[in-house]
N, C-alpha and C positions, 0 to 999 in steps of 0.2 A: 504494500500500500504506500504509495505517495504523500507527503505534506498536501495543505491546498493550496500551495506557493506554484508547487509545480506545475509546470505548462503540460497541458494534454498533449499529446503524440501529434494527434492531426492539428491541432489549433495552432501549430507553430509553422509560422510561415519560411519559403523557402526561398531561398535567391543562389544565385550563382556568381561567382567568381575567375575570370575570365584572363589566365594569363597572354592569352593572346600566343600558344606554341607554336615556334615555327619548327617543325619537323626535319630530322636528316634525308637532303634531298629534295627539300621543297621550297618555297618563298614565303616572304611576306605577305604577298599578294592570297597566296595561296590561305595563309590564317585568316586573313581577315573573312576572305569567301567562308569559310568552316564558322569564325564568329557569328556571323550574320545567321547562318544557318540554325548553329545550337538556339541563339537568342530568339529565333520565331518558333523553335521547336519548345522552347521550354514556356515560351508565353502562352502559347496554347494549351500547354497543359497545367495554366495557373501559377507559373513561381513567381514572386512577388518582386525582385528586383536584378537588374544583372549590371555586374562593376565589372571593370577595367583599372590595371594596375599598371605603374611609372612604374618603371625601368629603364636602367641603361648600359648600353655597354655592354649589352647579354643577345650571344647572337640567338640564344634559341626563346626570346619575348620579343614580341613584335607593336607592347604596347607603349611603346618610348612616349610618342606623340598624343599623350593620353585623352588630351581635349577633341581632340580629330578624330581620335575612335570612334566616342562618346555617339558625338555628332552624328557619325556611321550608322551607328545601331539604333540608336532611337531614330535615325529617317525610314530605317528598313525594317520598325517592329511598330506597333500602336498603340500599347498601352503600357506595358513592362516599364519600369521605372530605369531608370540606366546611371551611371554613375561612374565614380571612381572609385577604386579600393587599394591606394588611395591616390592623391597629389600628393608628391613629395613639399612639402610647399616652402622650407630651406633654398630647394633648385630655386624658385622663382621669387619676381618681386609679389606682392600678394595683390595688387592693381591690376596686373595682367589675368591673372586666376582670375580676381572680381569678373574684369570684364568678357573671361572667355566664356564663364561660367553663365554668369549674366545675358549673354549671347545664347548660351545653349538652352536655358531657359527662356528665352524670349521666344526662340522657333519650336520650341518642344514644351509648353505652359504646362506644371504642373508632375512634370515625370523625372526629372534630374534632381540627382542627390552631388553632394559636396563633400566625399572623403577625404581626409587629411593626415599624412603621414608628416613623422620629423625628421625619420631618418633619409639618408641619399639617395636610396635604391641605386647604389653605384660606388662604385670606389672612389677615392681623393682624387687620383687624377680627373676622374671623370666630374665630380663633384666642381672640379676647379674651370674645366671645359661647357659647365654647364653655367656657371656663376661668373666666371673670370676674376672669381676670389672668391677665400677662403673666409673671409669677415662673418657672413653669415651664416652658423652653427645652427643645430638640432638645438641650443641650448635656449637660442634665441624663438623655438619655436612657440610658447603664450604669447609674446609680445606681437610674433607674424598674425597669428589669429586673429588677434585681437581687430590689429591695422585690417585683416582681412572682412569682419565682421564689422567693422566701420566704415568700410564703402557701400554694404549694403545697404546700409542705415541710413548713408548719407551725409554723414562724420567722419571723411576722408582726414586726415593729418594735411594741415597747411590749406585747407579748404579743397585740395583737389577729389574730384568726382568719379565715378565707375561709370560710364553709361555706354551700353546697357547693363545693369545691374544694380543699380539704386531702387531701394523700394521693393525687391525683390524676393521673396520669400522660399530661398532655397536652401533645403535643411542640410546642415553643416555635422556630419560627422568624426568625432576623432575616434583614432584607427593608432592601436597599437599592442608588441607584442612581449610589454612587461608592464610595471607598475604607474610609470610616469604621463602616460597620455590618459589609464584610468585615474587618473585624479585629479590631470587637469579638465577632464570632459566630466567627471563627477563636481567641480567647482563651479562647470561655466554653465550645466543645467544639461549639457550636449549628451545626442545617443552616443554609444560607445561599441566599437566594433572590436574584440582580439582575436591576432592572428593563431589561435590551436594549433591551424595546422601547421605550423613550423617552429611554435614553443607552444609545447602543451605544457611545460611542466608549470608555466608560470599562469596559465588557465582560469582557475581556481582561486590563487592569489588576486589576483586583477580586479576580476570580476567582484570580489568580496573588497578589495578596494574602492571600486567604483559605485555599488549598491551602499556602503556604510556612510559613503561622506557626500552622496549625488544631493544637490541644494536644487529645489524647483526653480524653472526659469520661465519666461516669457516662449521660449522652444517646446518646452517637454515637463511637464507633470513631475514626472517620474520615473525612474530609471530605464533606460530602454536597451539592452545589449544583444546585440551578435557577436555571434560564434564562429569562428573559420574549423571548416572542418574538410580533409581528402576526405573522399570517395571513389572507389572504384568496383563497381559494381560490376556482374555480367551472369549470364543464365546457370552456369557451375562456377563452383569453387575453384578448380584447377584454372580455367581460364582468366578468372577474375589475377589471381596470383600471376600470370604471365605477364598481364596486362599492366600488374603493376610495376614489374621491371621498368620498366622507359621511367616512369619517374624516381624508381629508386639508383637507375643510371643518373637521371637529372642532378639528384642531391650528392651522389657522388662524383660528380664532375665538380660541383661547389666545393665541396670538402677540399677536393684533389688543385683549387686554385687556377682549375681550367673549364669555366662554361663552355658548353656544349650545344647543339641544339638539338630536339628533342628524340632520344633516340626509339628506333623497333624495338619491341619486347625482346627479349632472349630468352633459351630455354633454362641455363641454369646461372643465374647471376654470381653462382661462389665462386667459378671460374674469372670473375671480374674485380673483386673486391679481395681486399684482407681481413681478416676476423676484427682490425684494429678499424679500418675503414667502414665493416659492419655494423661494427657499437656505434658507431658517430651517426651514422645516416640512422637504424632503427630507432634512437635517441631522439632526432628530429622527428622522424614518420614515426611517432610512438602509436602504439594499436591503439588508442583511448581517441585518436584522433587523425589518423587515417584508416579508415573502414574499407578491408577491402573480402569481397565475396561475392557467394550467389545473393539473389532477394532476401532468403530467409535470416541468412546470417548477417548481412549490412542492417536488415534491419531489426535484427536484434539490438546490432552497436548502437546505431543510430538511435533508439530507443534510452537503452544506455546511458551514450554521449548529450541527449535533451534532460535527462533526469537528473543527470550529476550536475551540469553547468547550469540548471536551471536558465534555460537560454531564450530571448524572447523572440528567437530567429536563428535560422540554421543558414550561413552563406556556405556555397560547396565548389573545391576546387577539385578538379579531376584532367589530372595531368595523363593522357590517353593518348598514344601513338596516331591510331587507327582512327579518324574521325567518325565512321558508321559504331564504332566500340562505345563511341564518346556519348553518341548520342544513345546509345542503347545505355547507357549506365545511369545517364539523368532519367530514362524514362523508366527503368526500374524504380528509381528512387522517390519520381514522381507517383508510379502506380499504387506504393507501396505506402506513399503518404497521401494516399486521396485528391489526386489533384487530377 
């Protein structure tokens, strides 16, 4: 038996997370066709929002230009909400965000969300190629917010203005994958997204961070969080495991200090790794929050994984070779959560 805290199984709404993979052997162009495709596949079957994530410097994501994605998928879907997960917003001045944002929201009324990371999504050289200095830190990231919530207000700094984006009421989420962005989005009243899938352990922490000290705001009532969670679903067990090689290759390329783009399954991945290289990547894809299996079993986890985090949204990334696998994985998960 459950608290009555806990969210029902089916009453948790379900969004996706869209690293934008460019596969070995394939293009960019190439992803983005497969983007578009999952994003009208999973609207139909009711998931509630779908992000795009900054990156750079990574041959195998294709979401660098994260505002132009954006753009992308809400022209080619109808109602699905679209977003980031997140802006790095360090990379940028927060006036240009205002106003890209602001822009995307003028052509798209009512469907764009406002994800907000601190970290670089990129290494220092890159950080520095994206900035042309290093002055502004992750550290400085409240005070970016803040400038950044003040164009839409119309309380630009020095009197300058966002337009389009003044007056505009699009909801600003922080997005992060330890304790510091839950406190600052539990201060500023903001929903709060952590990333599970790539630090579970800090999960739980977070999130009891964010719930104990969240102060109501003019945004949000009361605490609103999402969960990152992998999945990789498929009709058996065995294939679901094949399937999830390509992304446990992904996180071993990361570890190994060489991105990669995203590779074919392999049959048996111990031939690829070291038992040392093993602990590191199952560490990150820990099973509490990458689910991978047939129906039954993902959605035993997934079961699980909503009861333990107490989540008031399940965002799902699924790093999948094969794009017919990819979409076959959301619609199990979909089947399975009534949608």
């Amino acid at each position: 038996m459950t608290s009555p805290e806990t969210k029902l199984f089916h009453n948790v709404p379900l969004s996706v997370l869209d690293l934008a993979p460019i596969n070995e052997g394939s293009t960019a162009e190439q992803s983005f066709i497969n983007s578009v495709s999952l994003a009208k596949h999973v609207e139909k079957m009711g998931f509630n929002r779908y992000w795009v994530a900054e990156h750079h410097n990574m041959p195998g994501i294709a979401s660098s230009a994260t505002s132009i994605l954006i753009g992308h998928i809400a022209g080619a879907t109808k109602k699905i909400r679209v977003g980031s997960g997140g802006v790095m917003l360090p990379n940028h001045a927060p006036l240009v965000i205002a106003e890209q944002f602001g822009t995307l929201e003028s052509i798209y009324p009512g469907r764009i969300d406002l994800g907000l990371g601190r970290a670089p999504g990129s290494d220092q050289a890159t950080a520095y190629a994206l900035r042309r200095t290093l002055n502004s830190s992750a550290e400085q990231f409240p005070e970016q917010v803040e400038e950044l919530q003040a164009y839409f207000t119309g309380n630009g700094p020095m009197g300058v203005k966002a337009f389009p984006g003044e007056g505009l009421e699009i909801p600003i989420w922080l997005l992060g994958s330890s304790g510091f962005s839950a406190r600052l989005a539990a201060e500023k009243g903001l929903p709060f997204a952590f990333a599970s899938h790539f630090s579970p352990e800090y999960t739980i922490p977070a999130l009891r961070i964010y719930r104990e000290n969240f102060k109501p705001s003019p945004f949000l009532a009361k605490p609103y969080a999402m969960v990152g969670v992998n999945i990789i679903a498929a009709d058996t067990e065995e294939k679901a495991k094949w399937l999830a090689t390509s992304q446990q290759q992904q996180f071993l390329s990361l570890t190994r200090g060489n991105p990669m783009r995203l590779q074919p399954p392999i049959d048996d991945i111990d031939k690829v790794w070291t038992p040392h290289e093993r602990t590191a990547v199952e560490k990150t894809l820990d099973s509490k929050s990458t689910l991978i299996g047939d129906p039954v079993t993902v959605k035993q986890k997934l079961e699980n994984f909503i009861h333990e985090t107490n989540t008031d949204e399940v965002i799902i990334n699924s790093q999948i070779f094969h794009h017919e696998d990819r979409l076959r994985s959301f619609e199990i998960v979909g089947q399975m959560m009534g949608k």
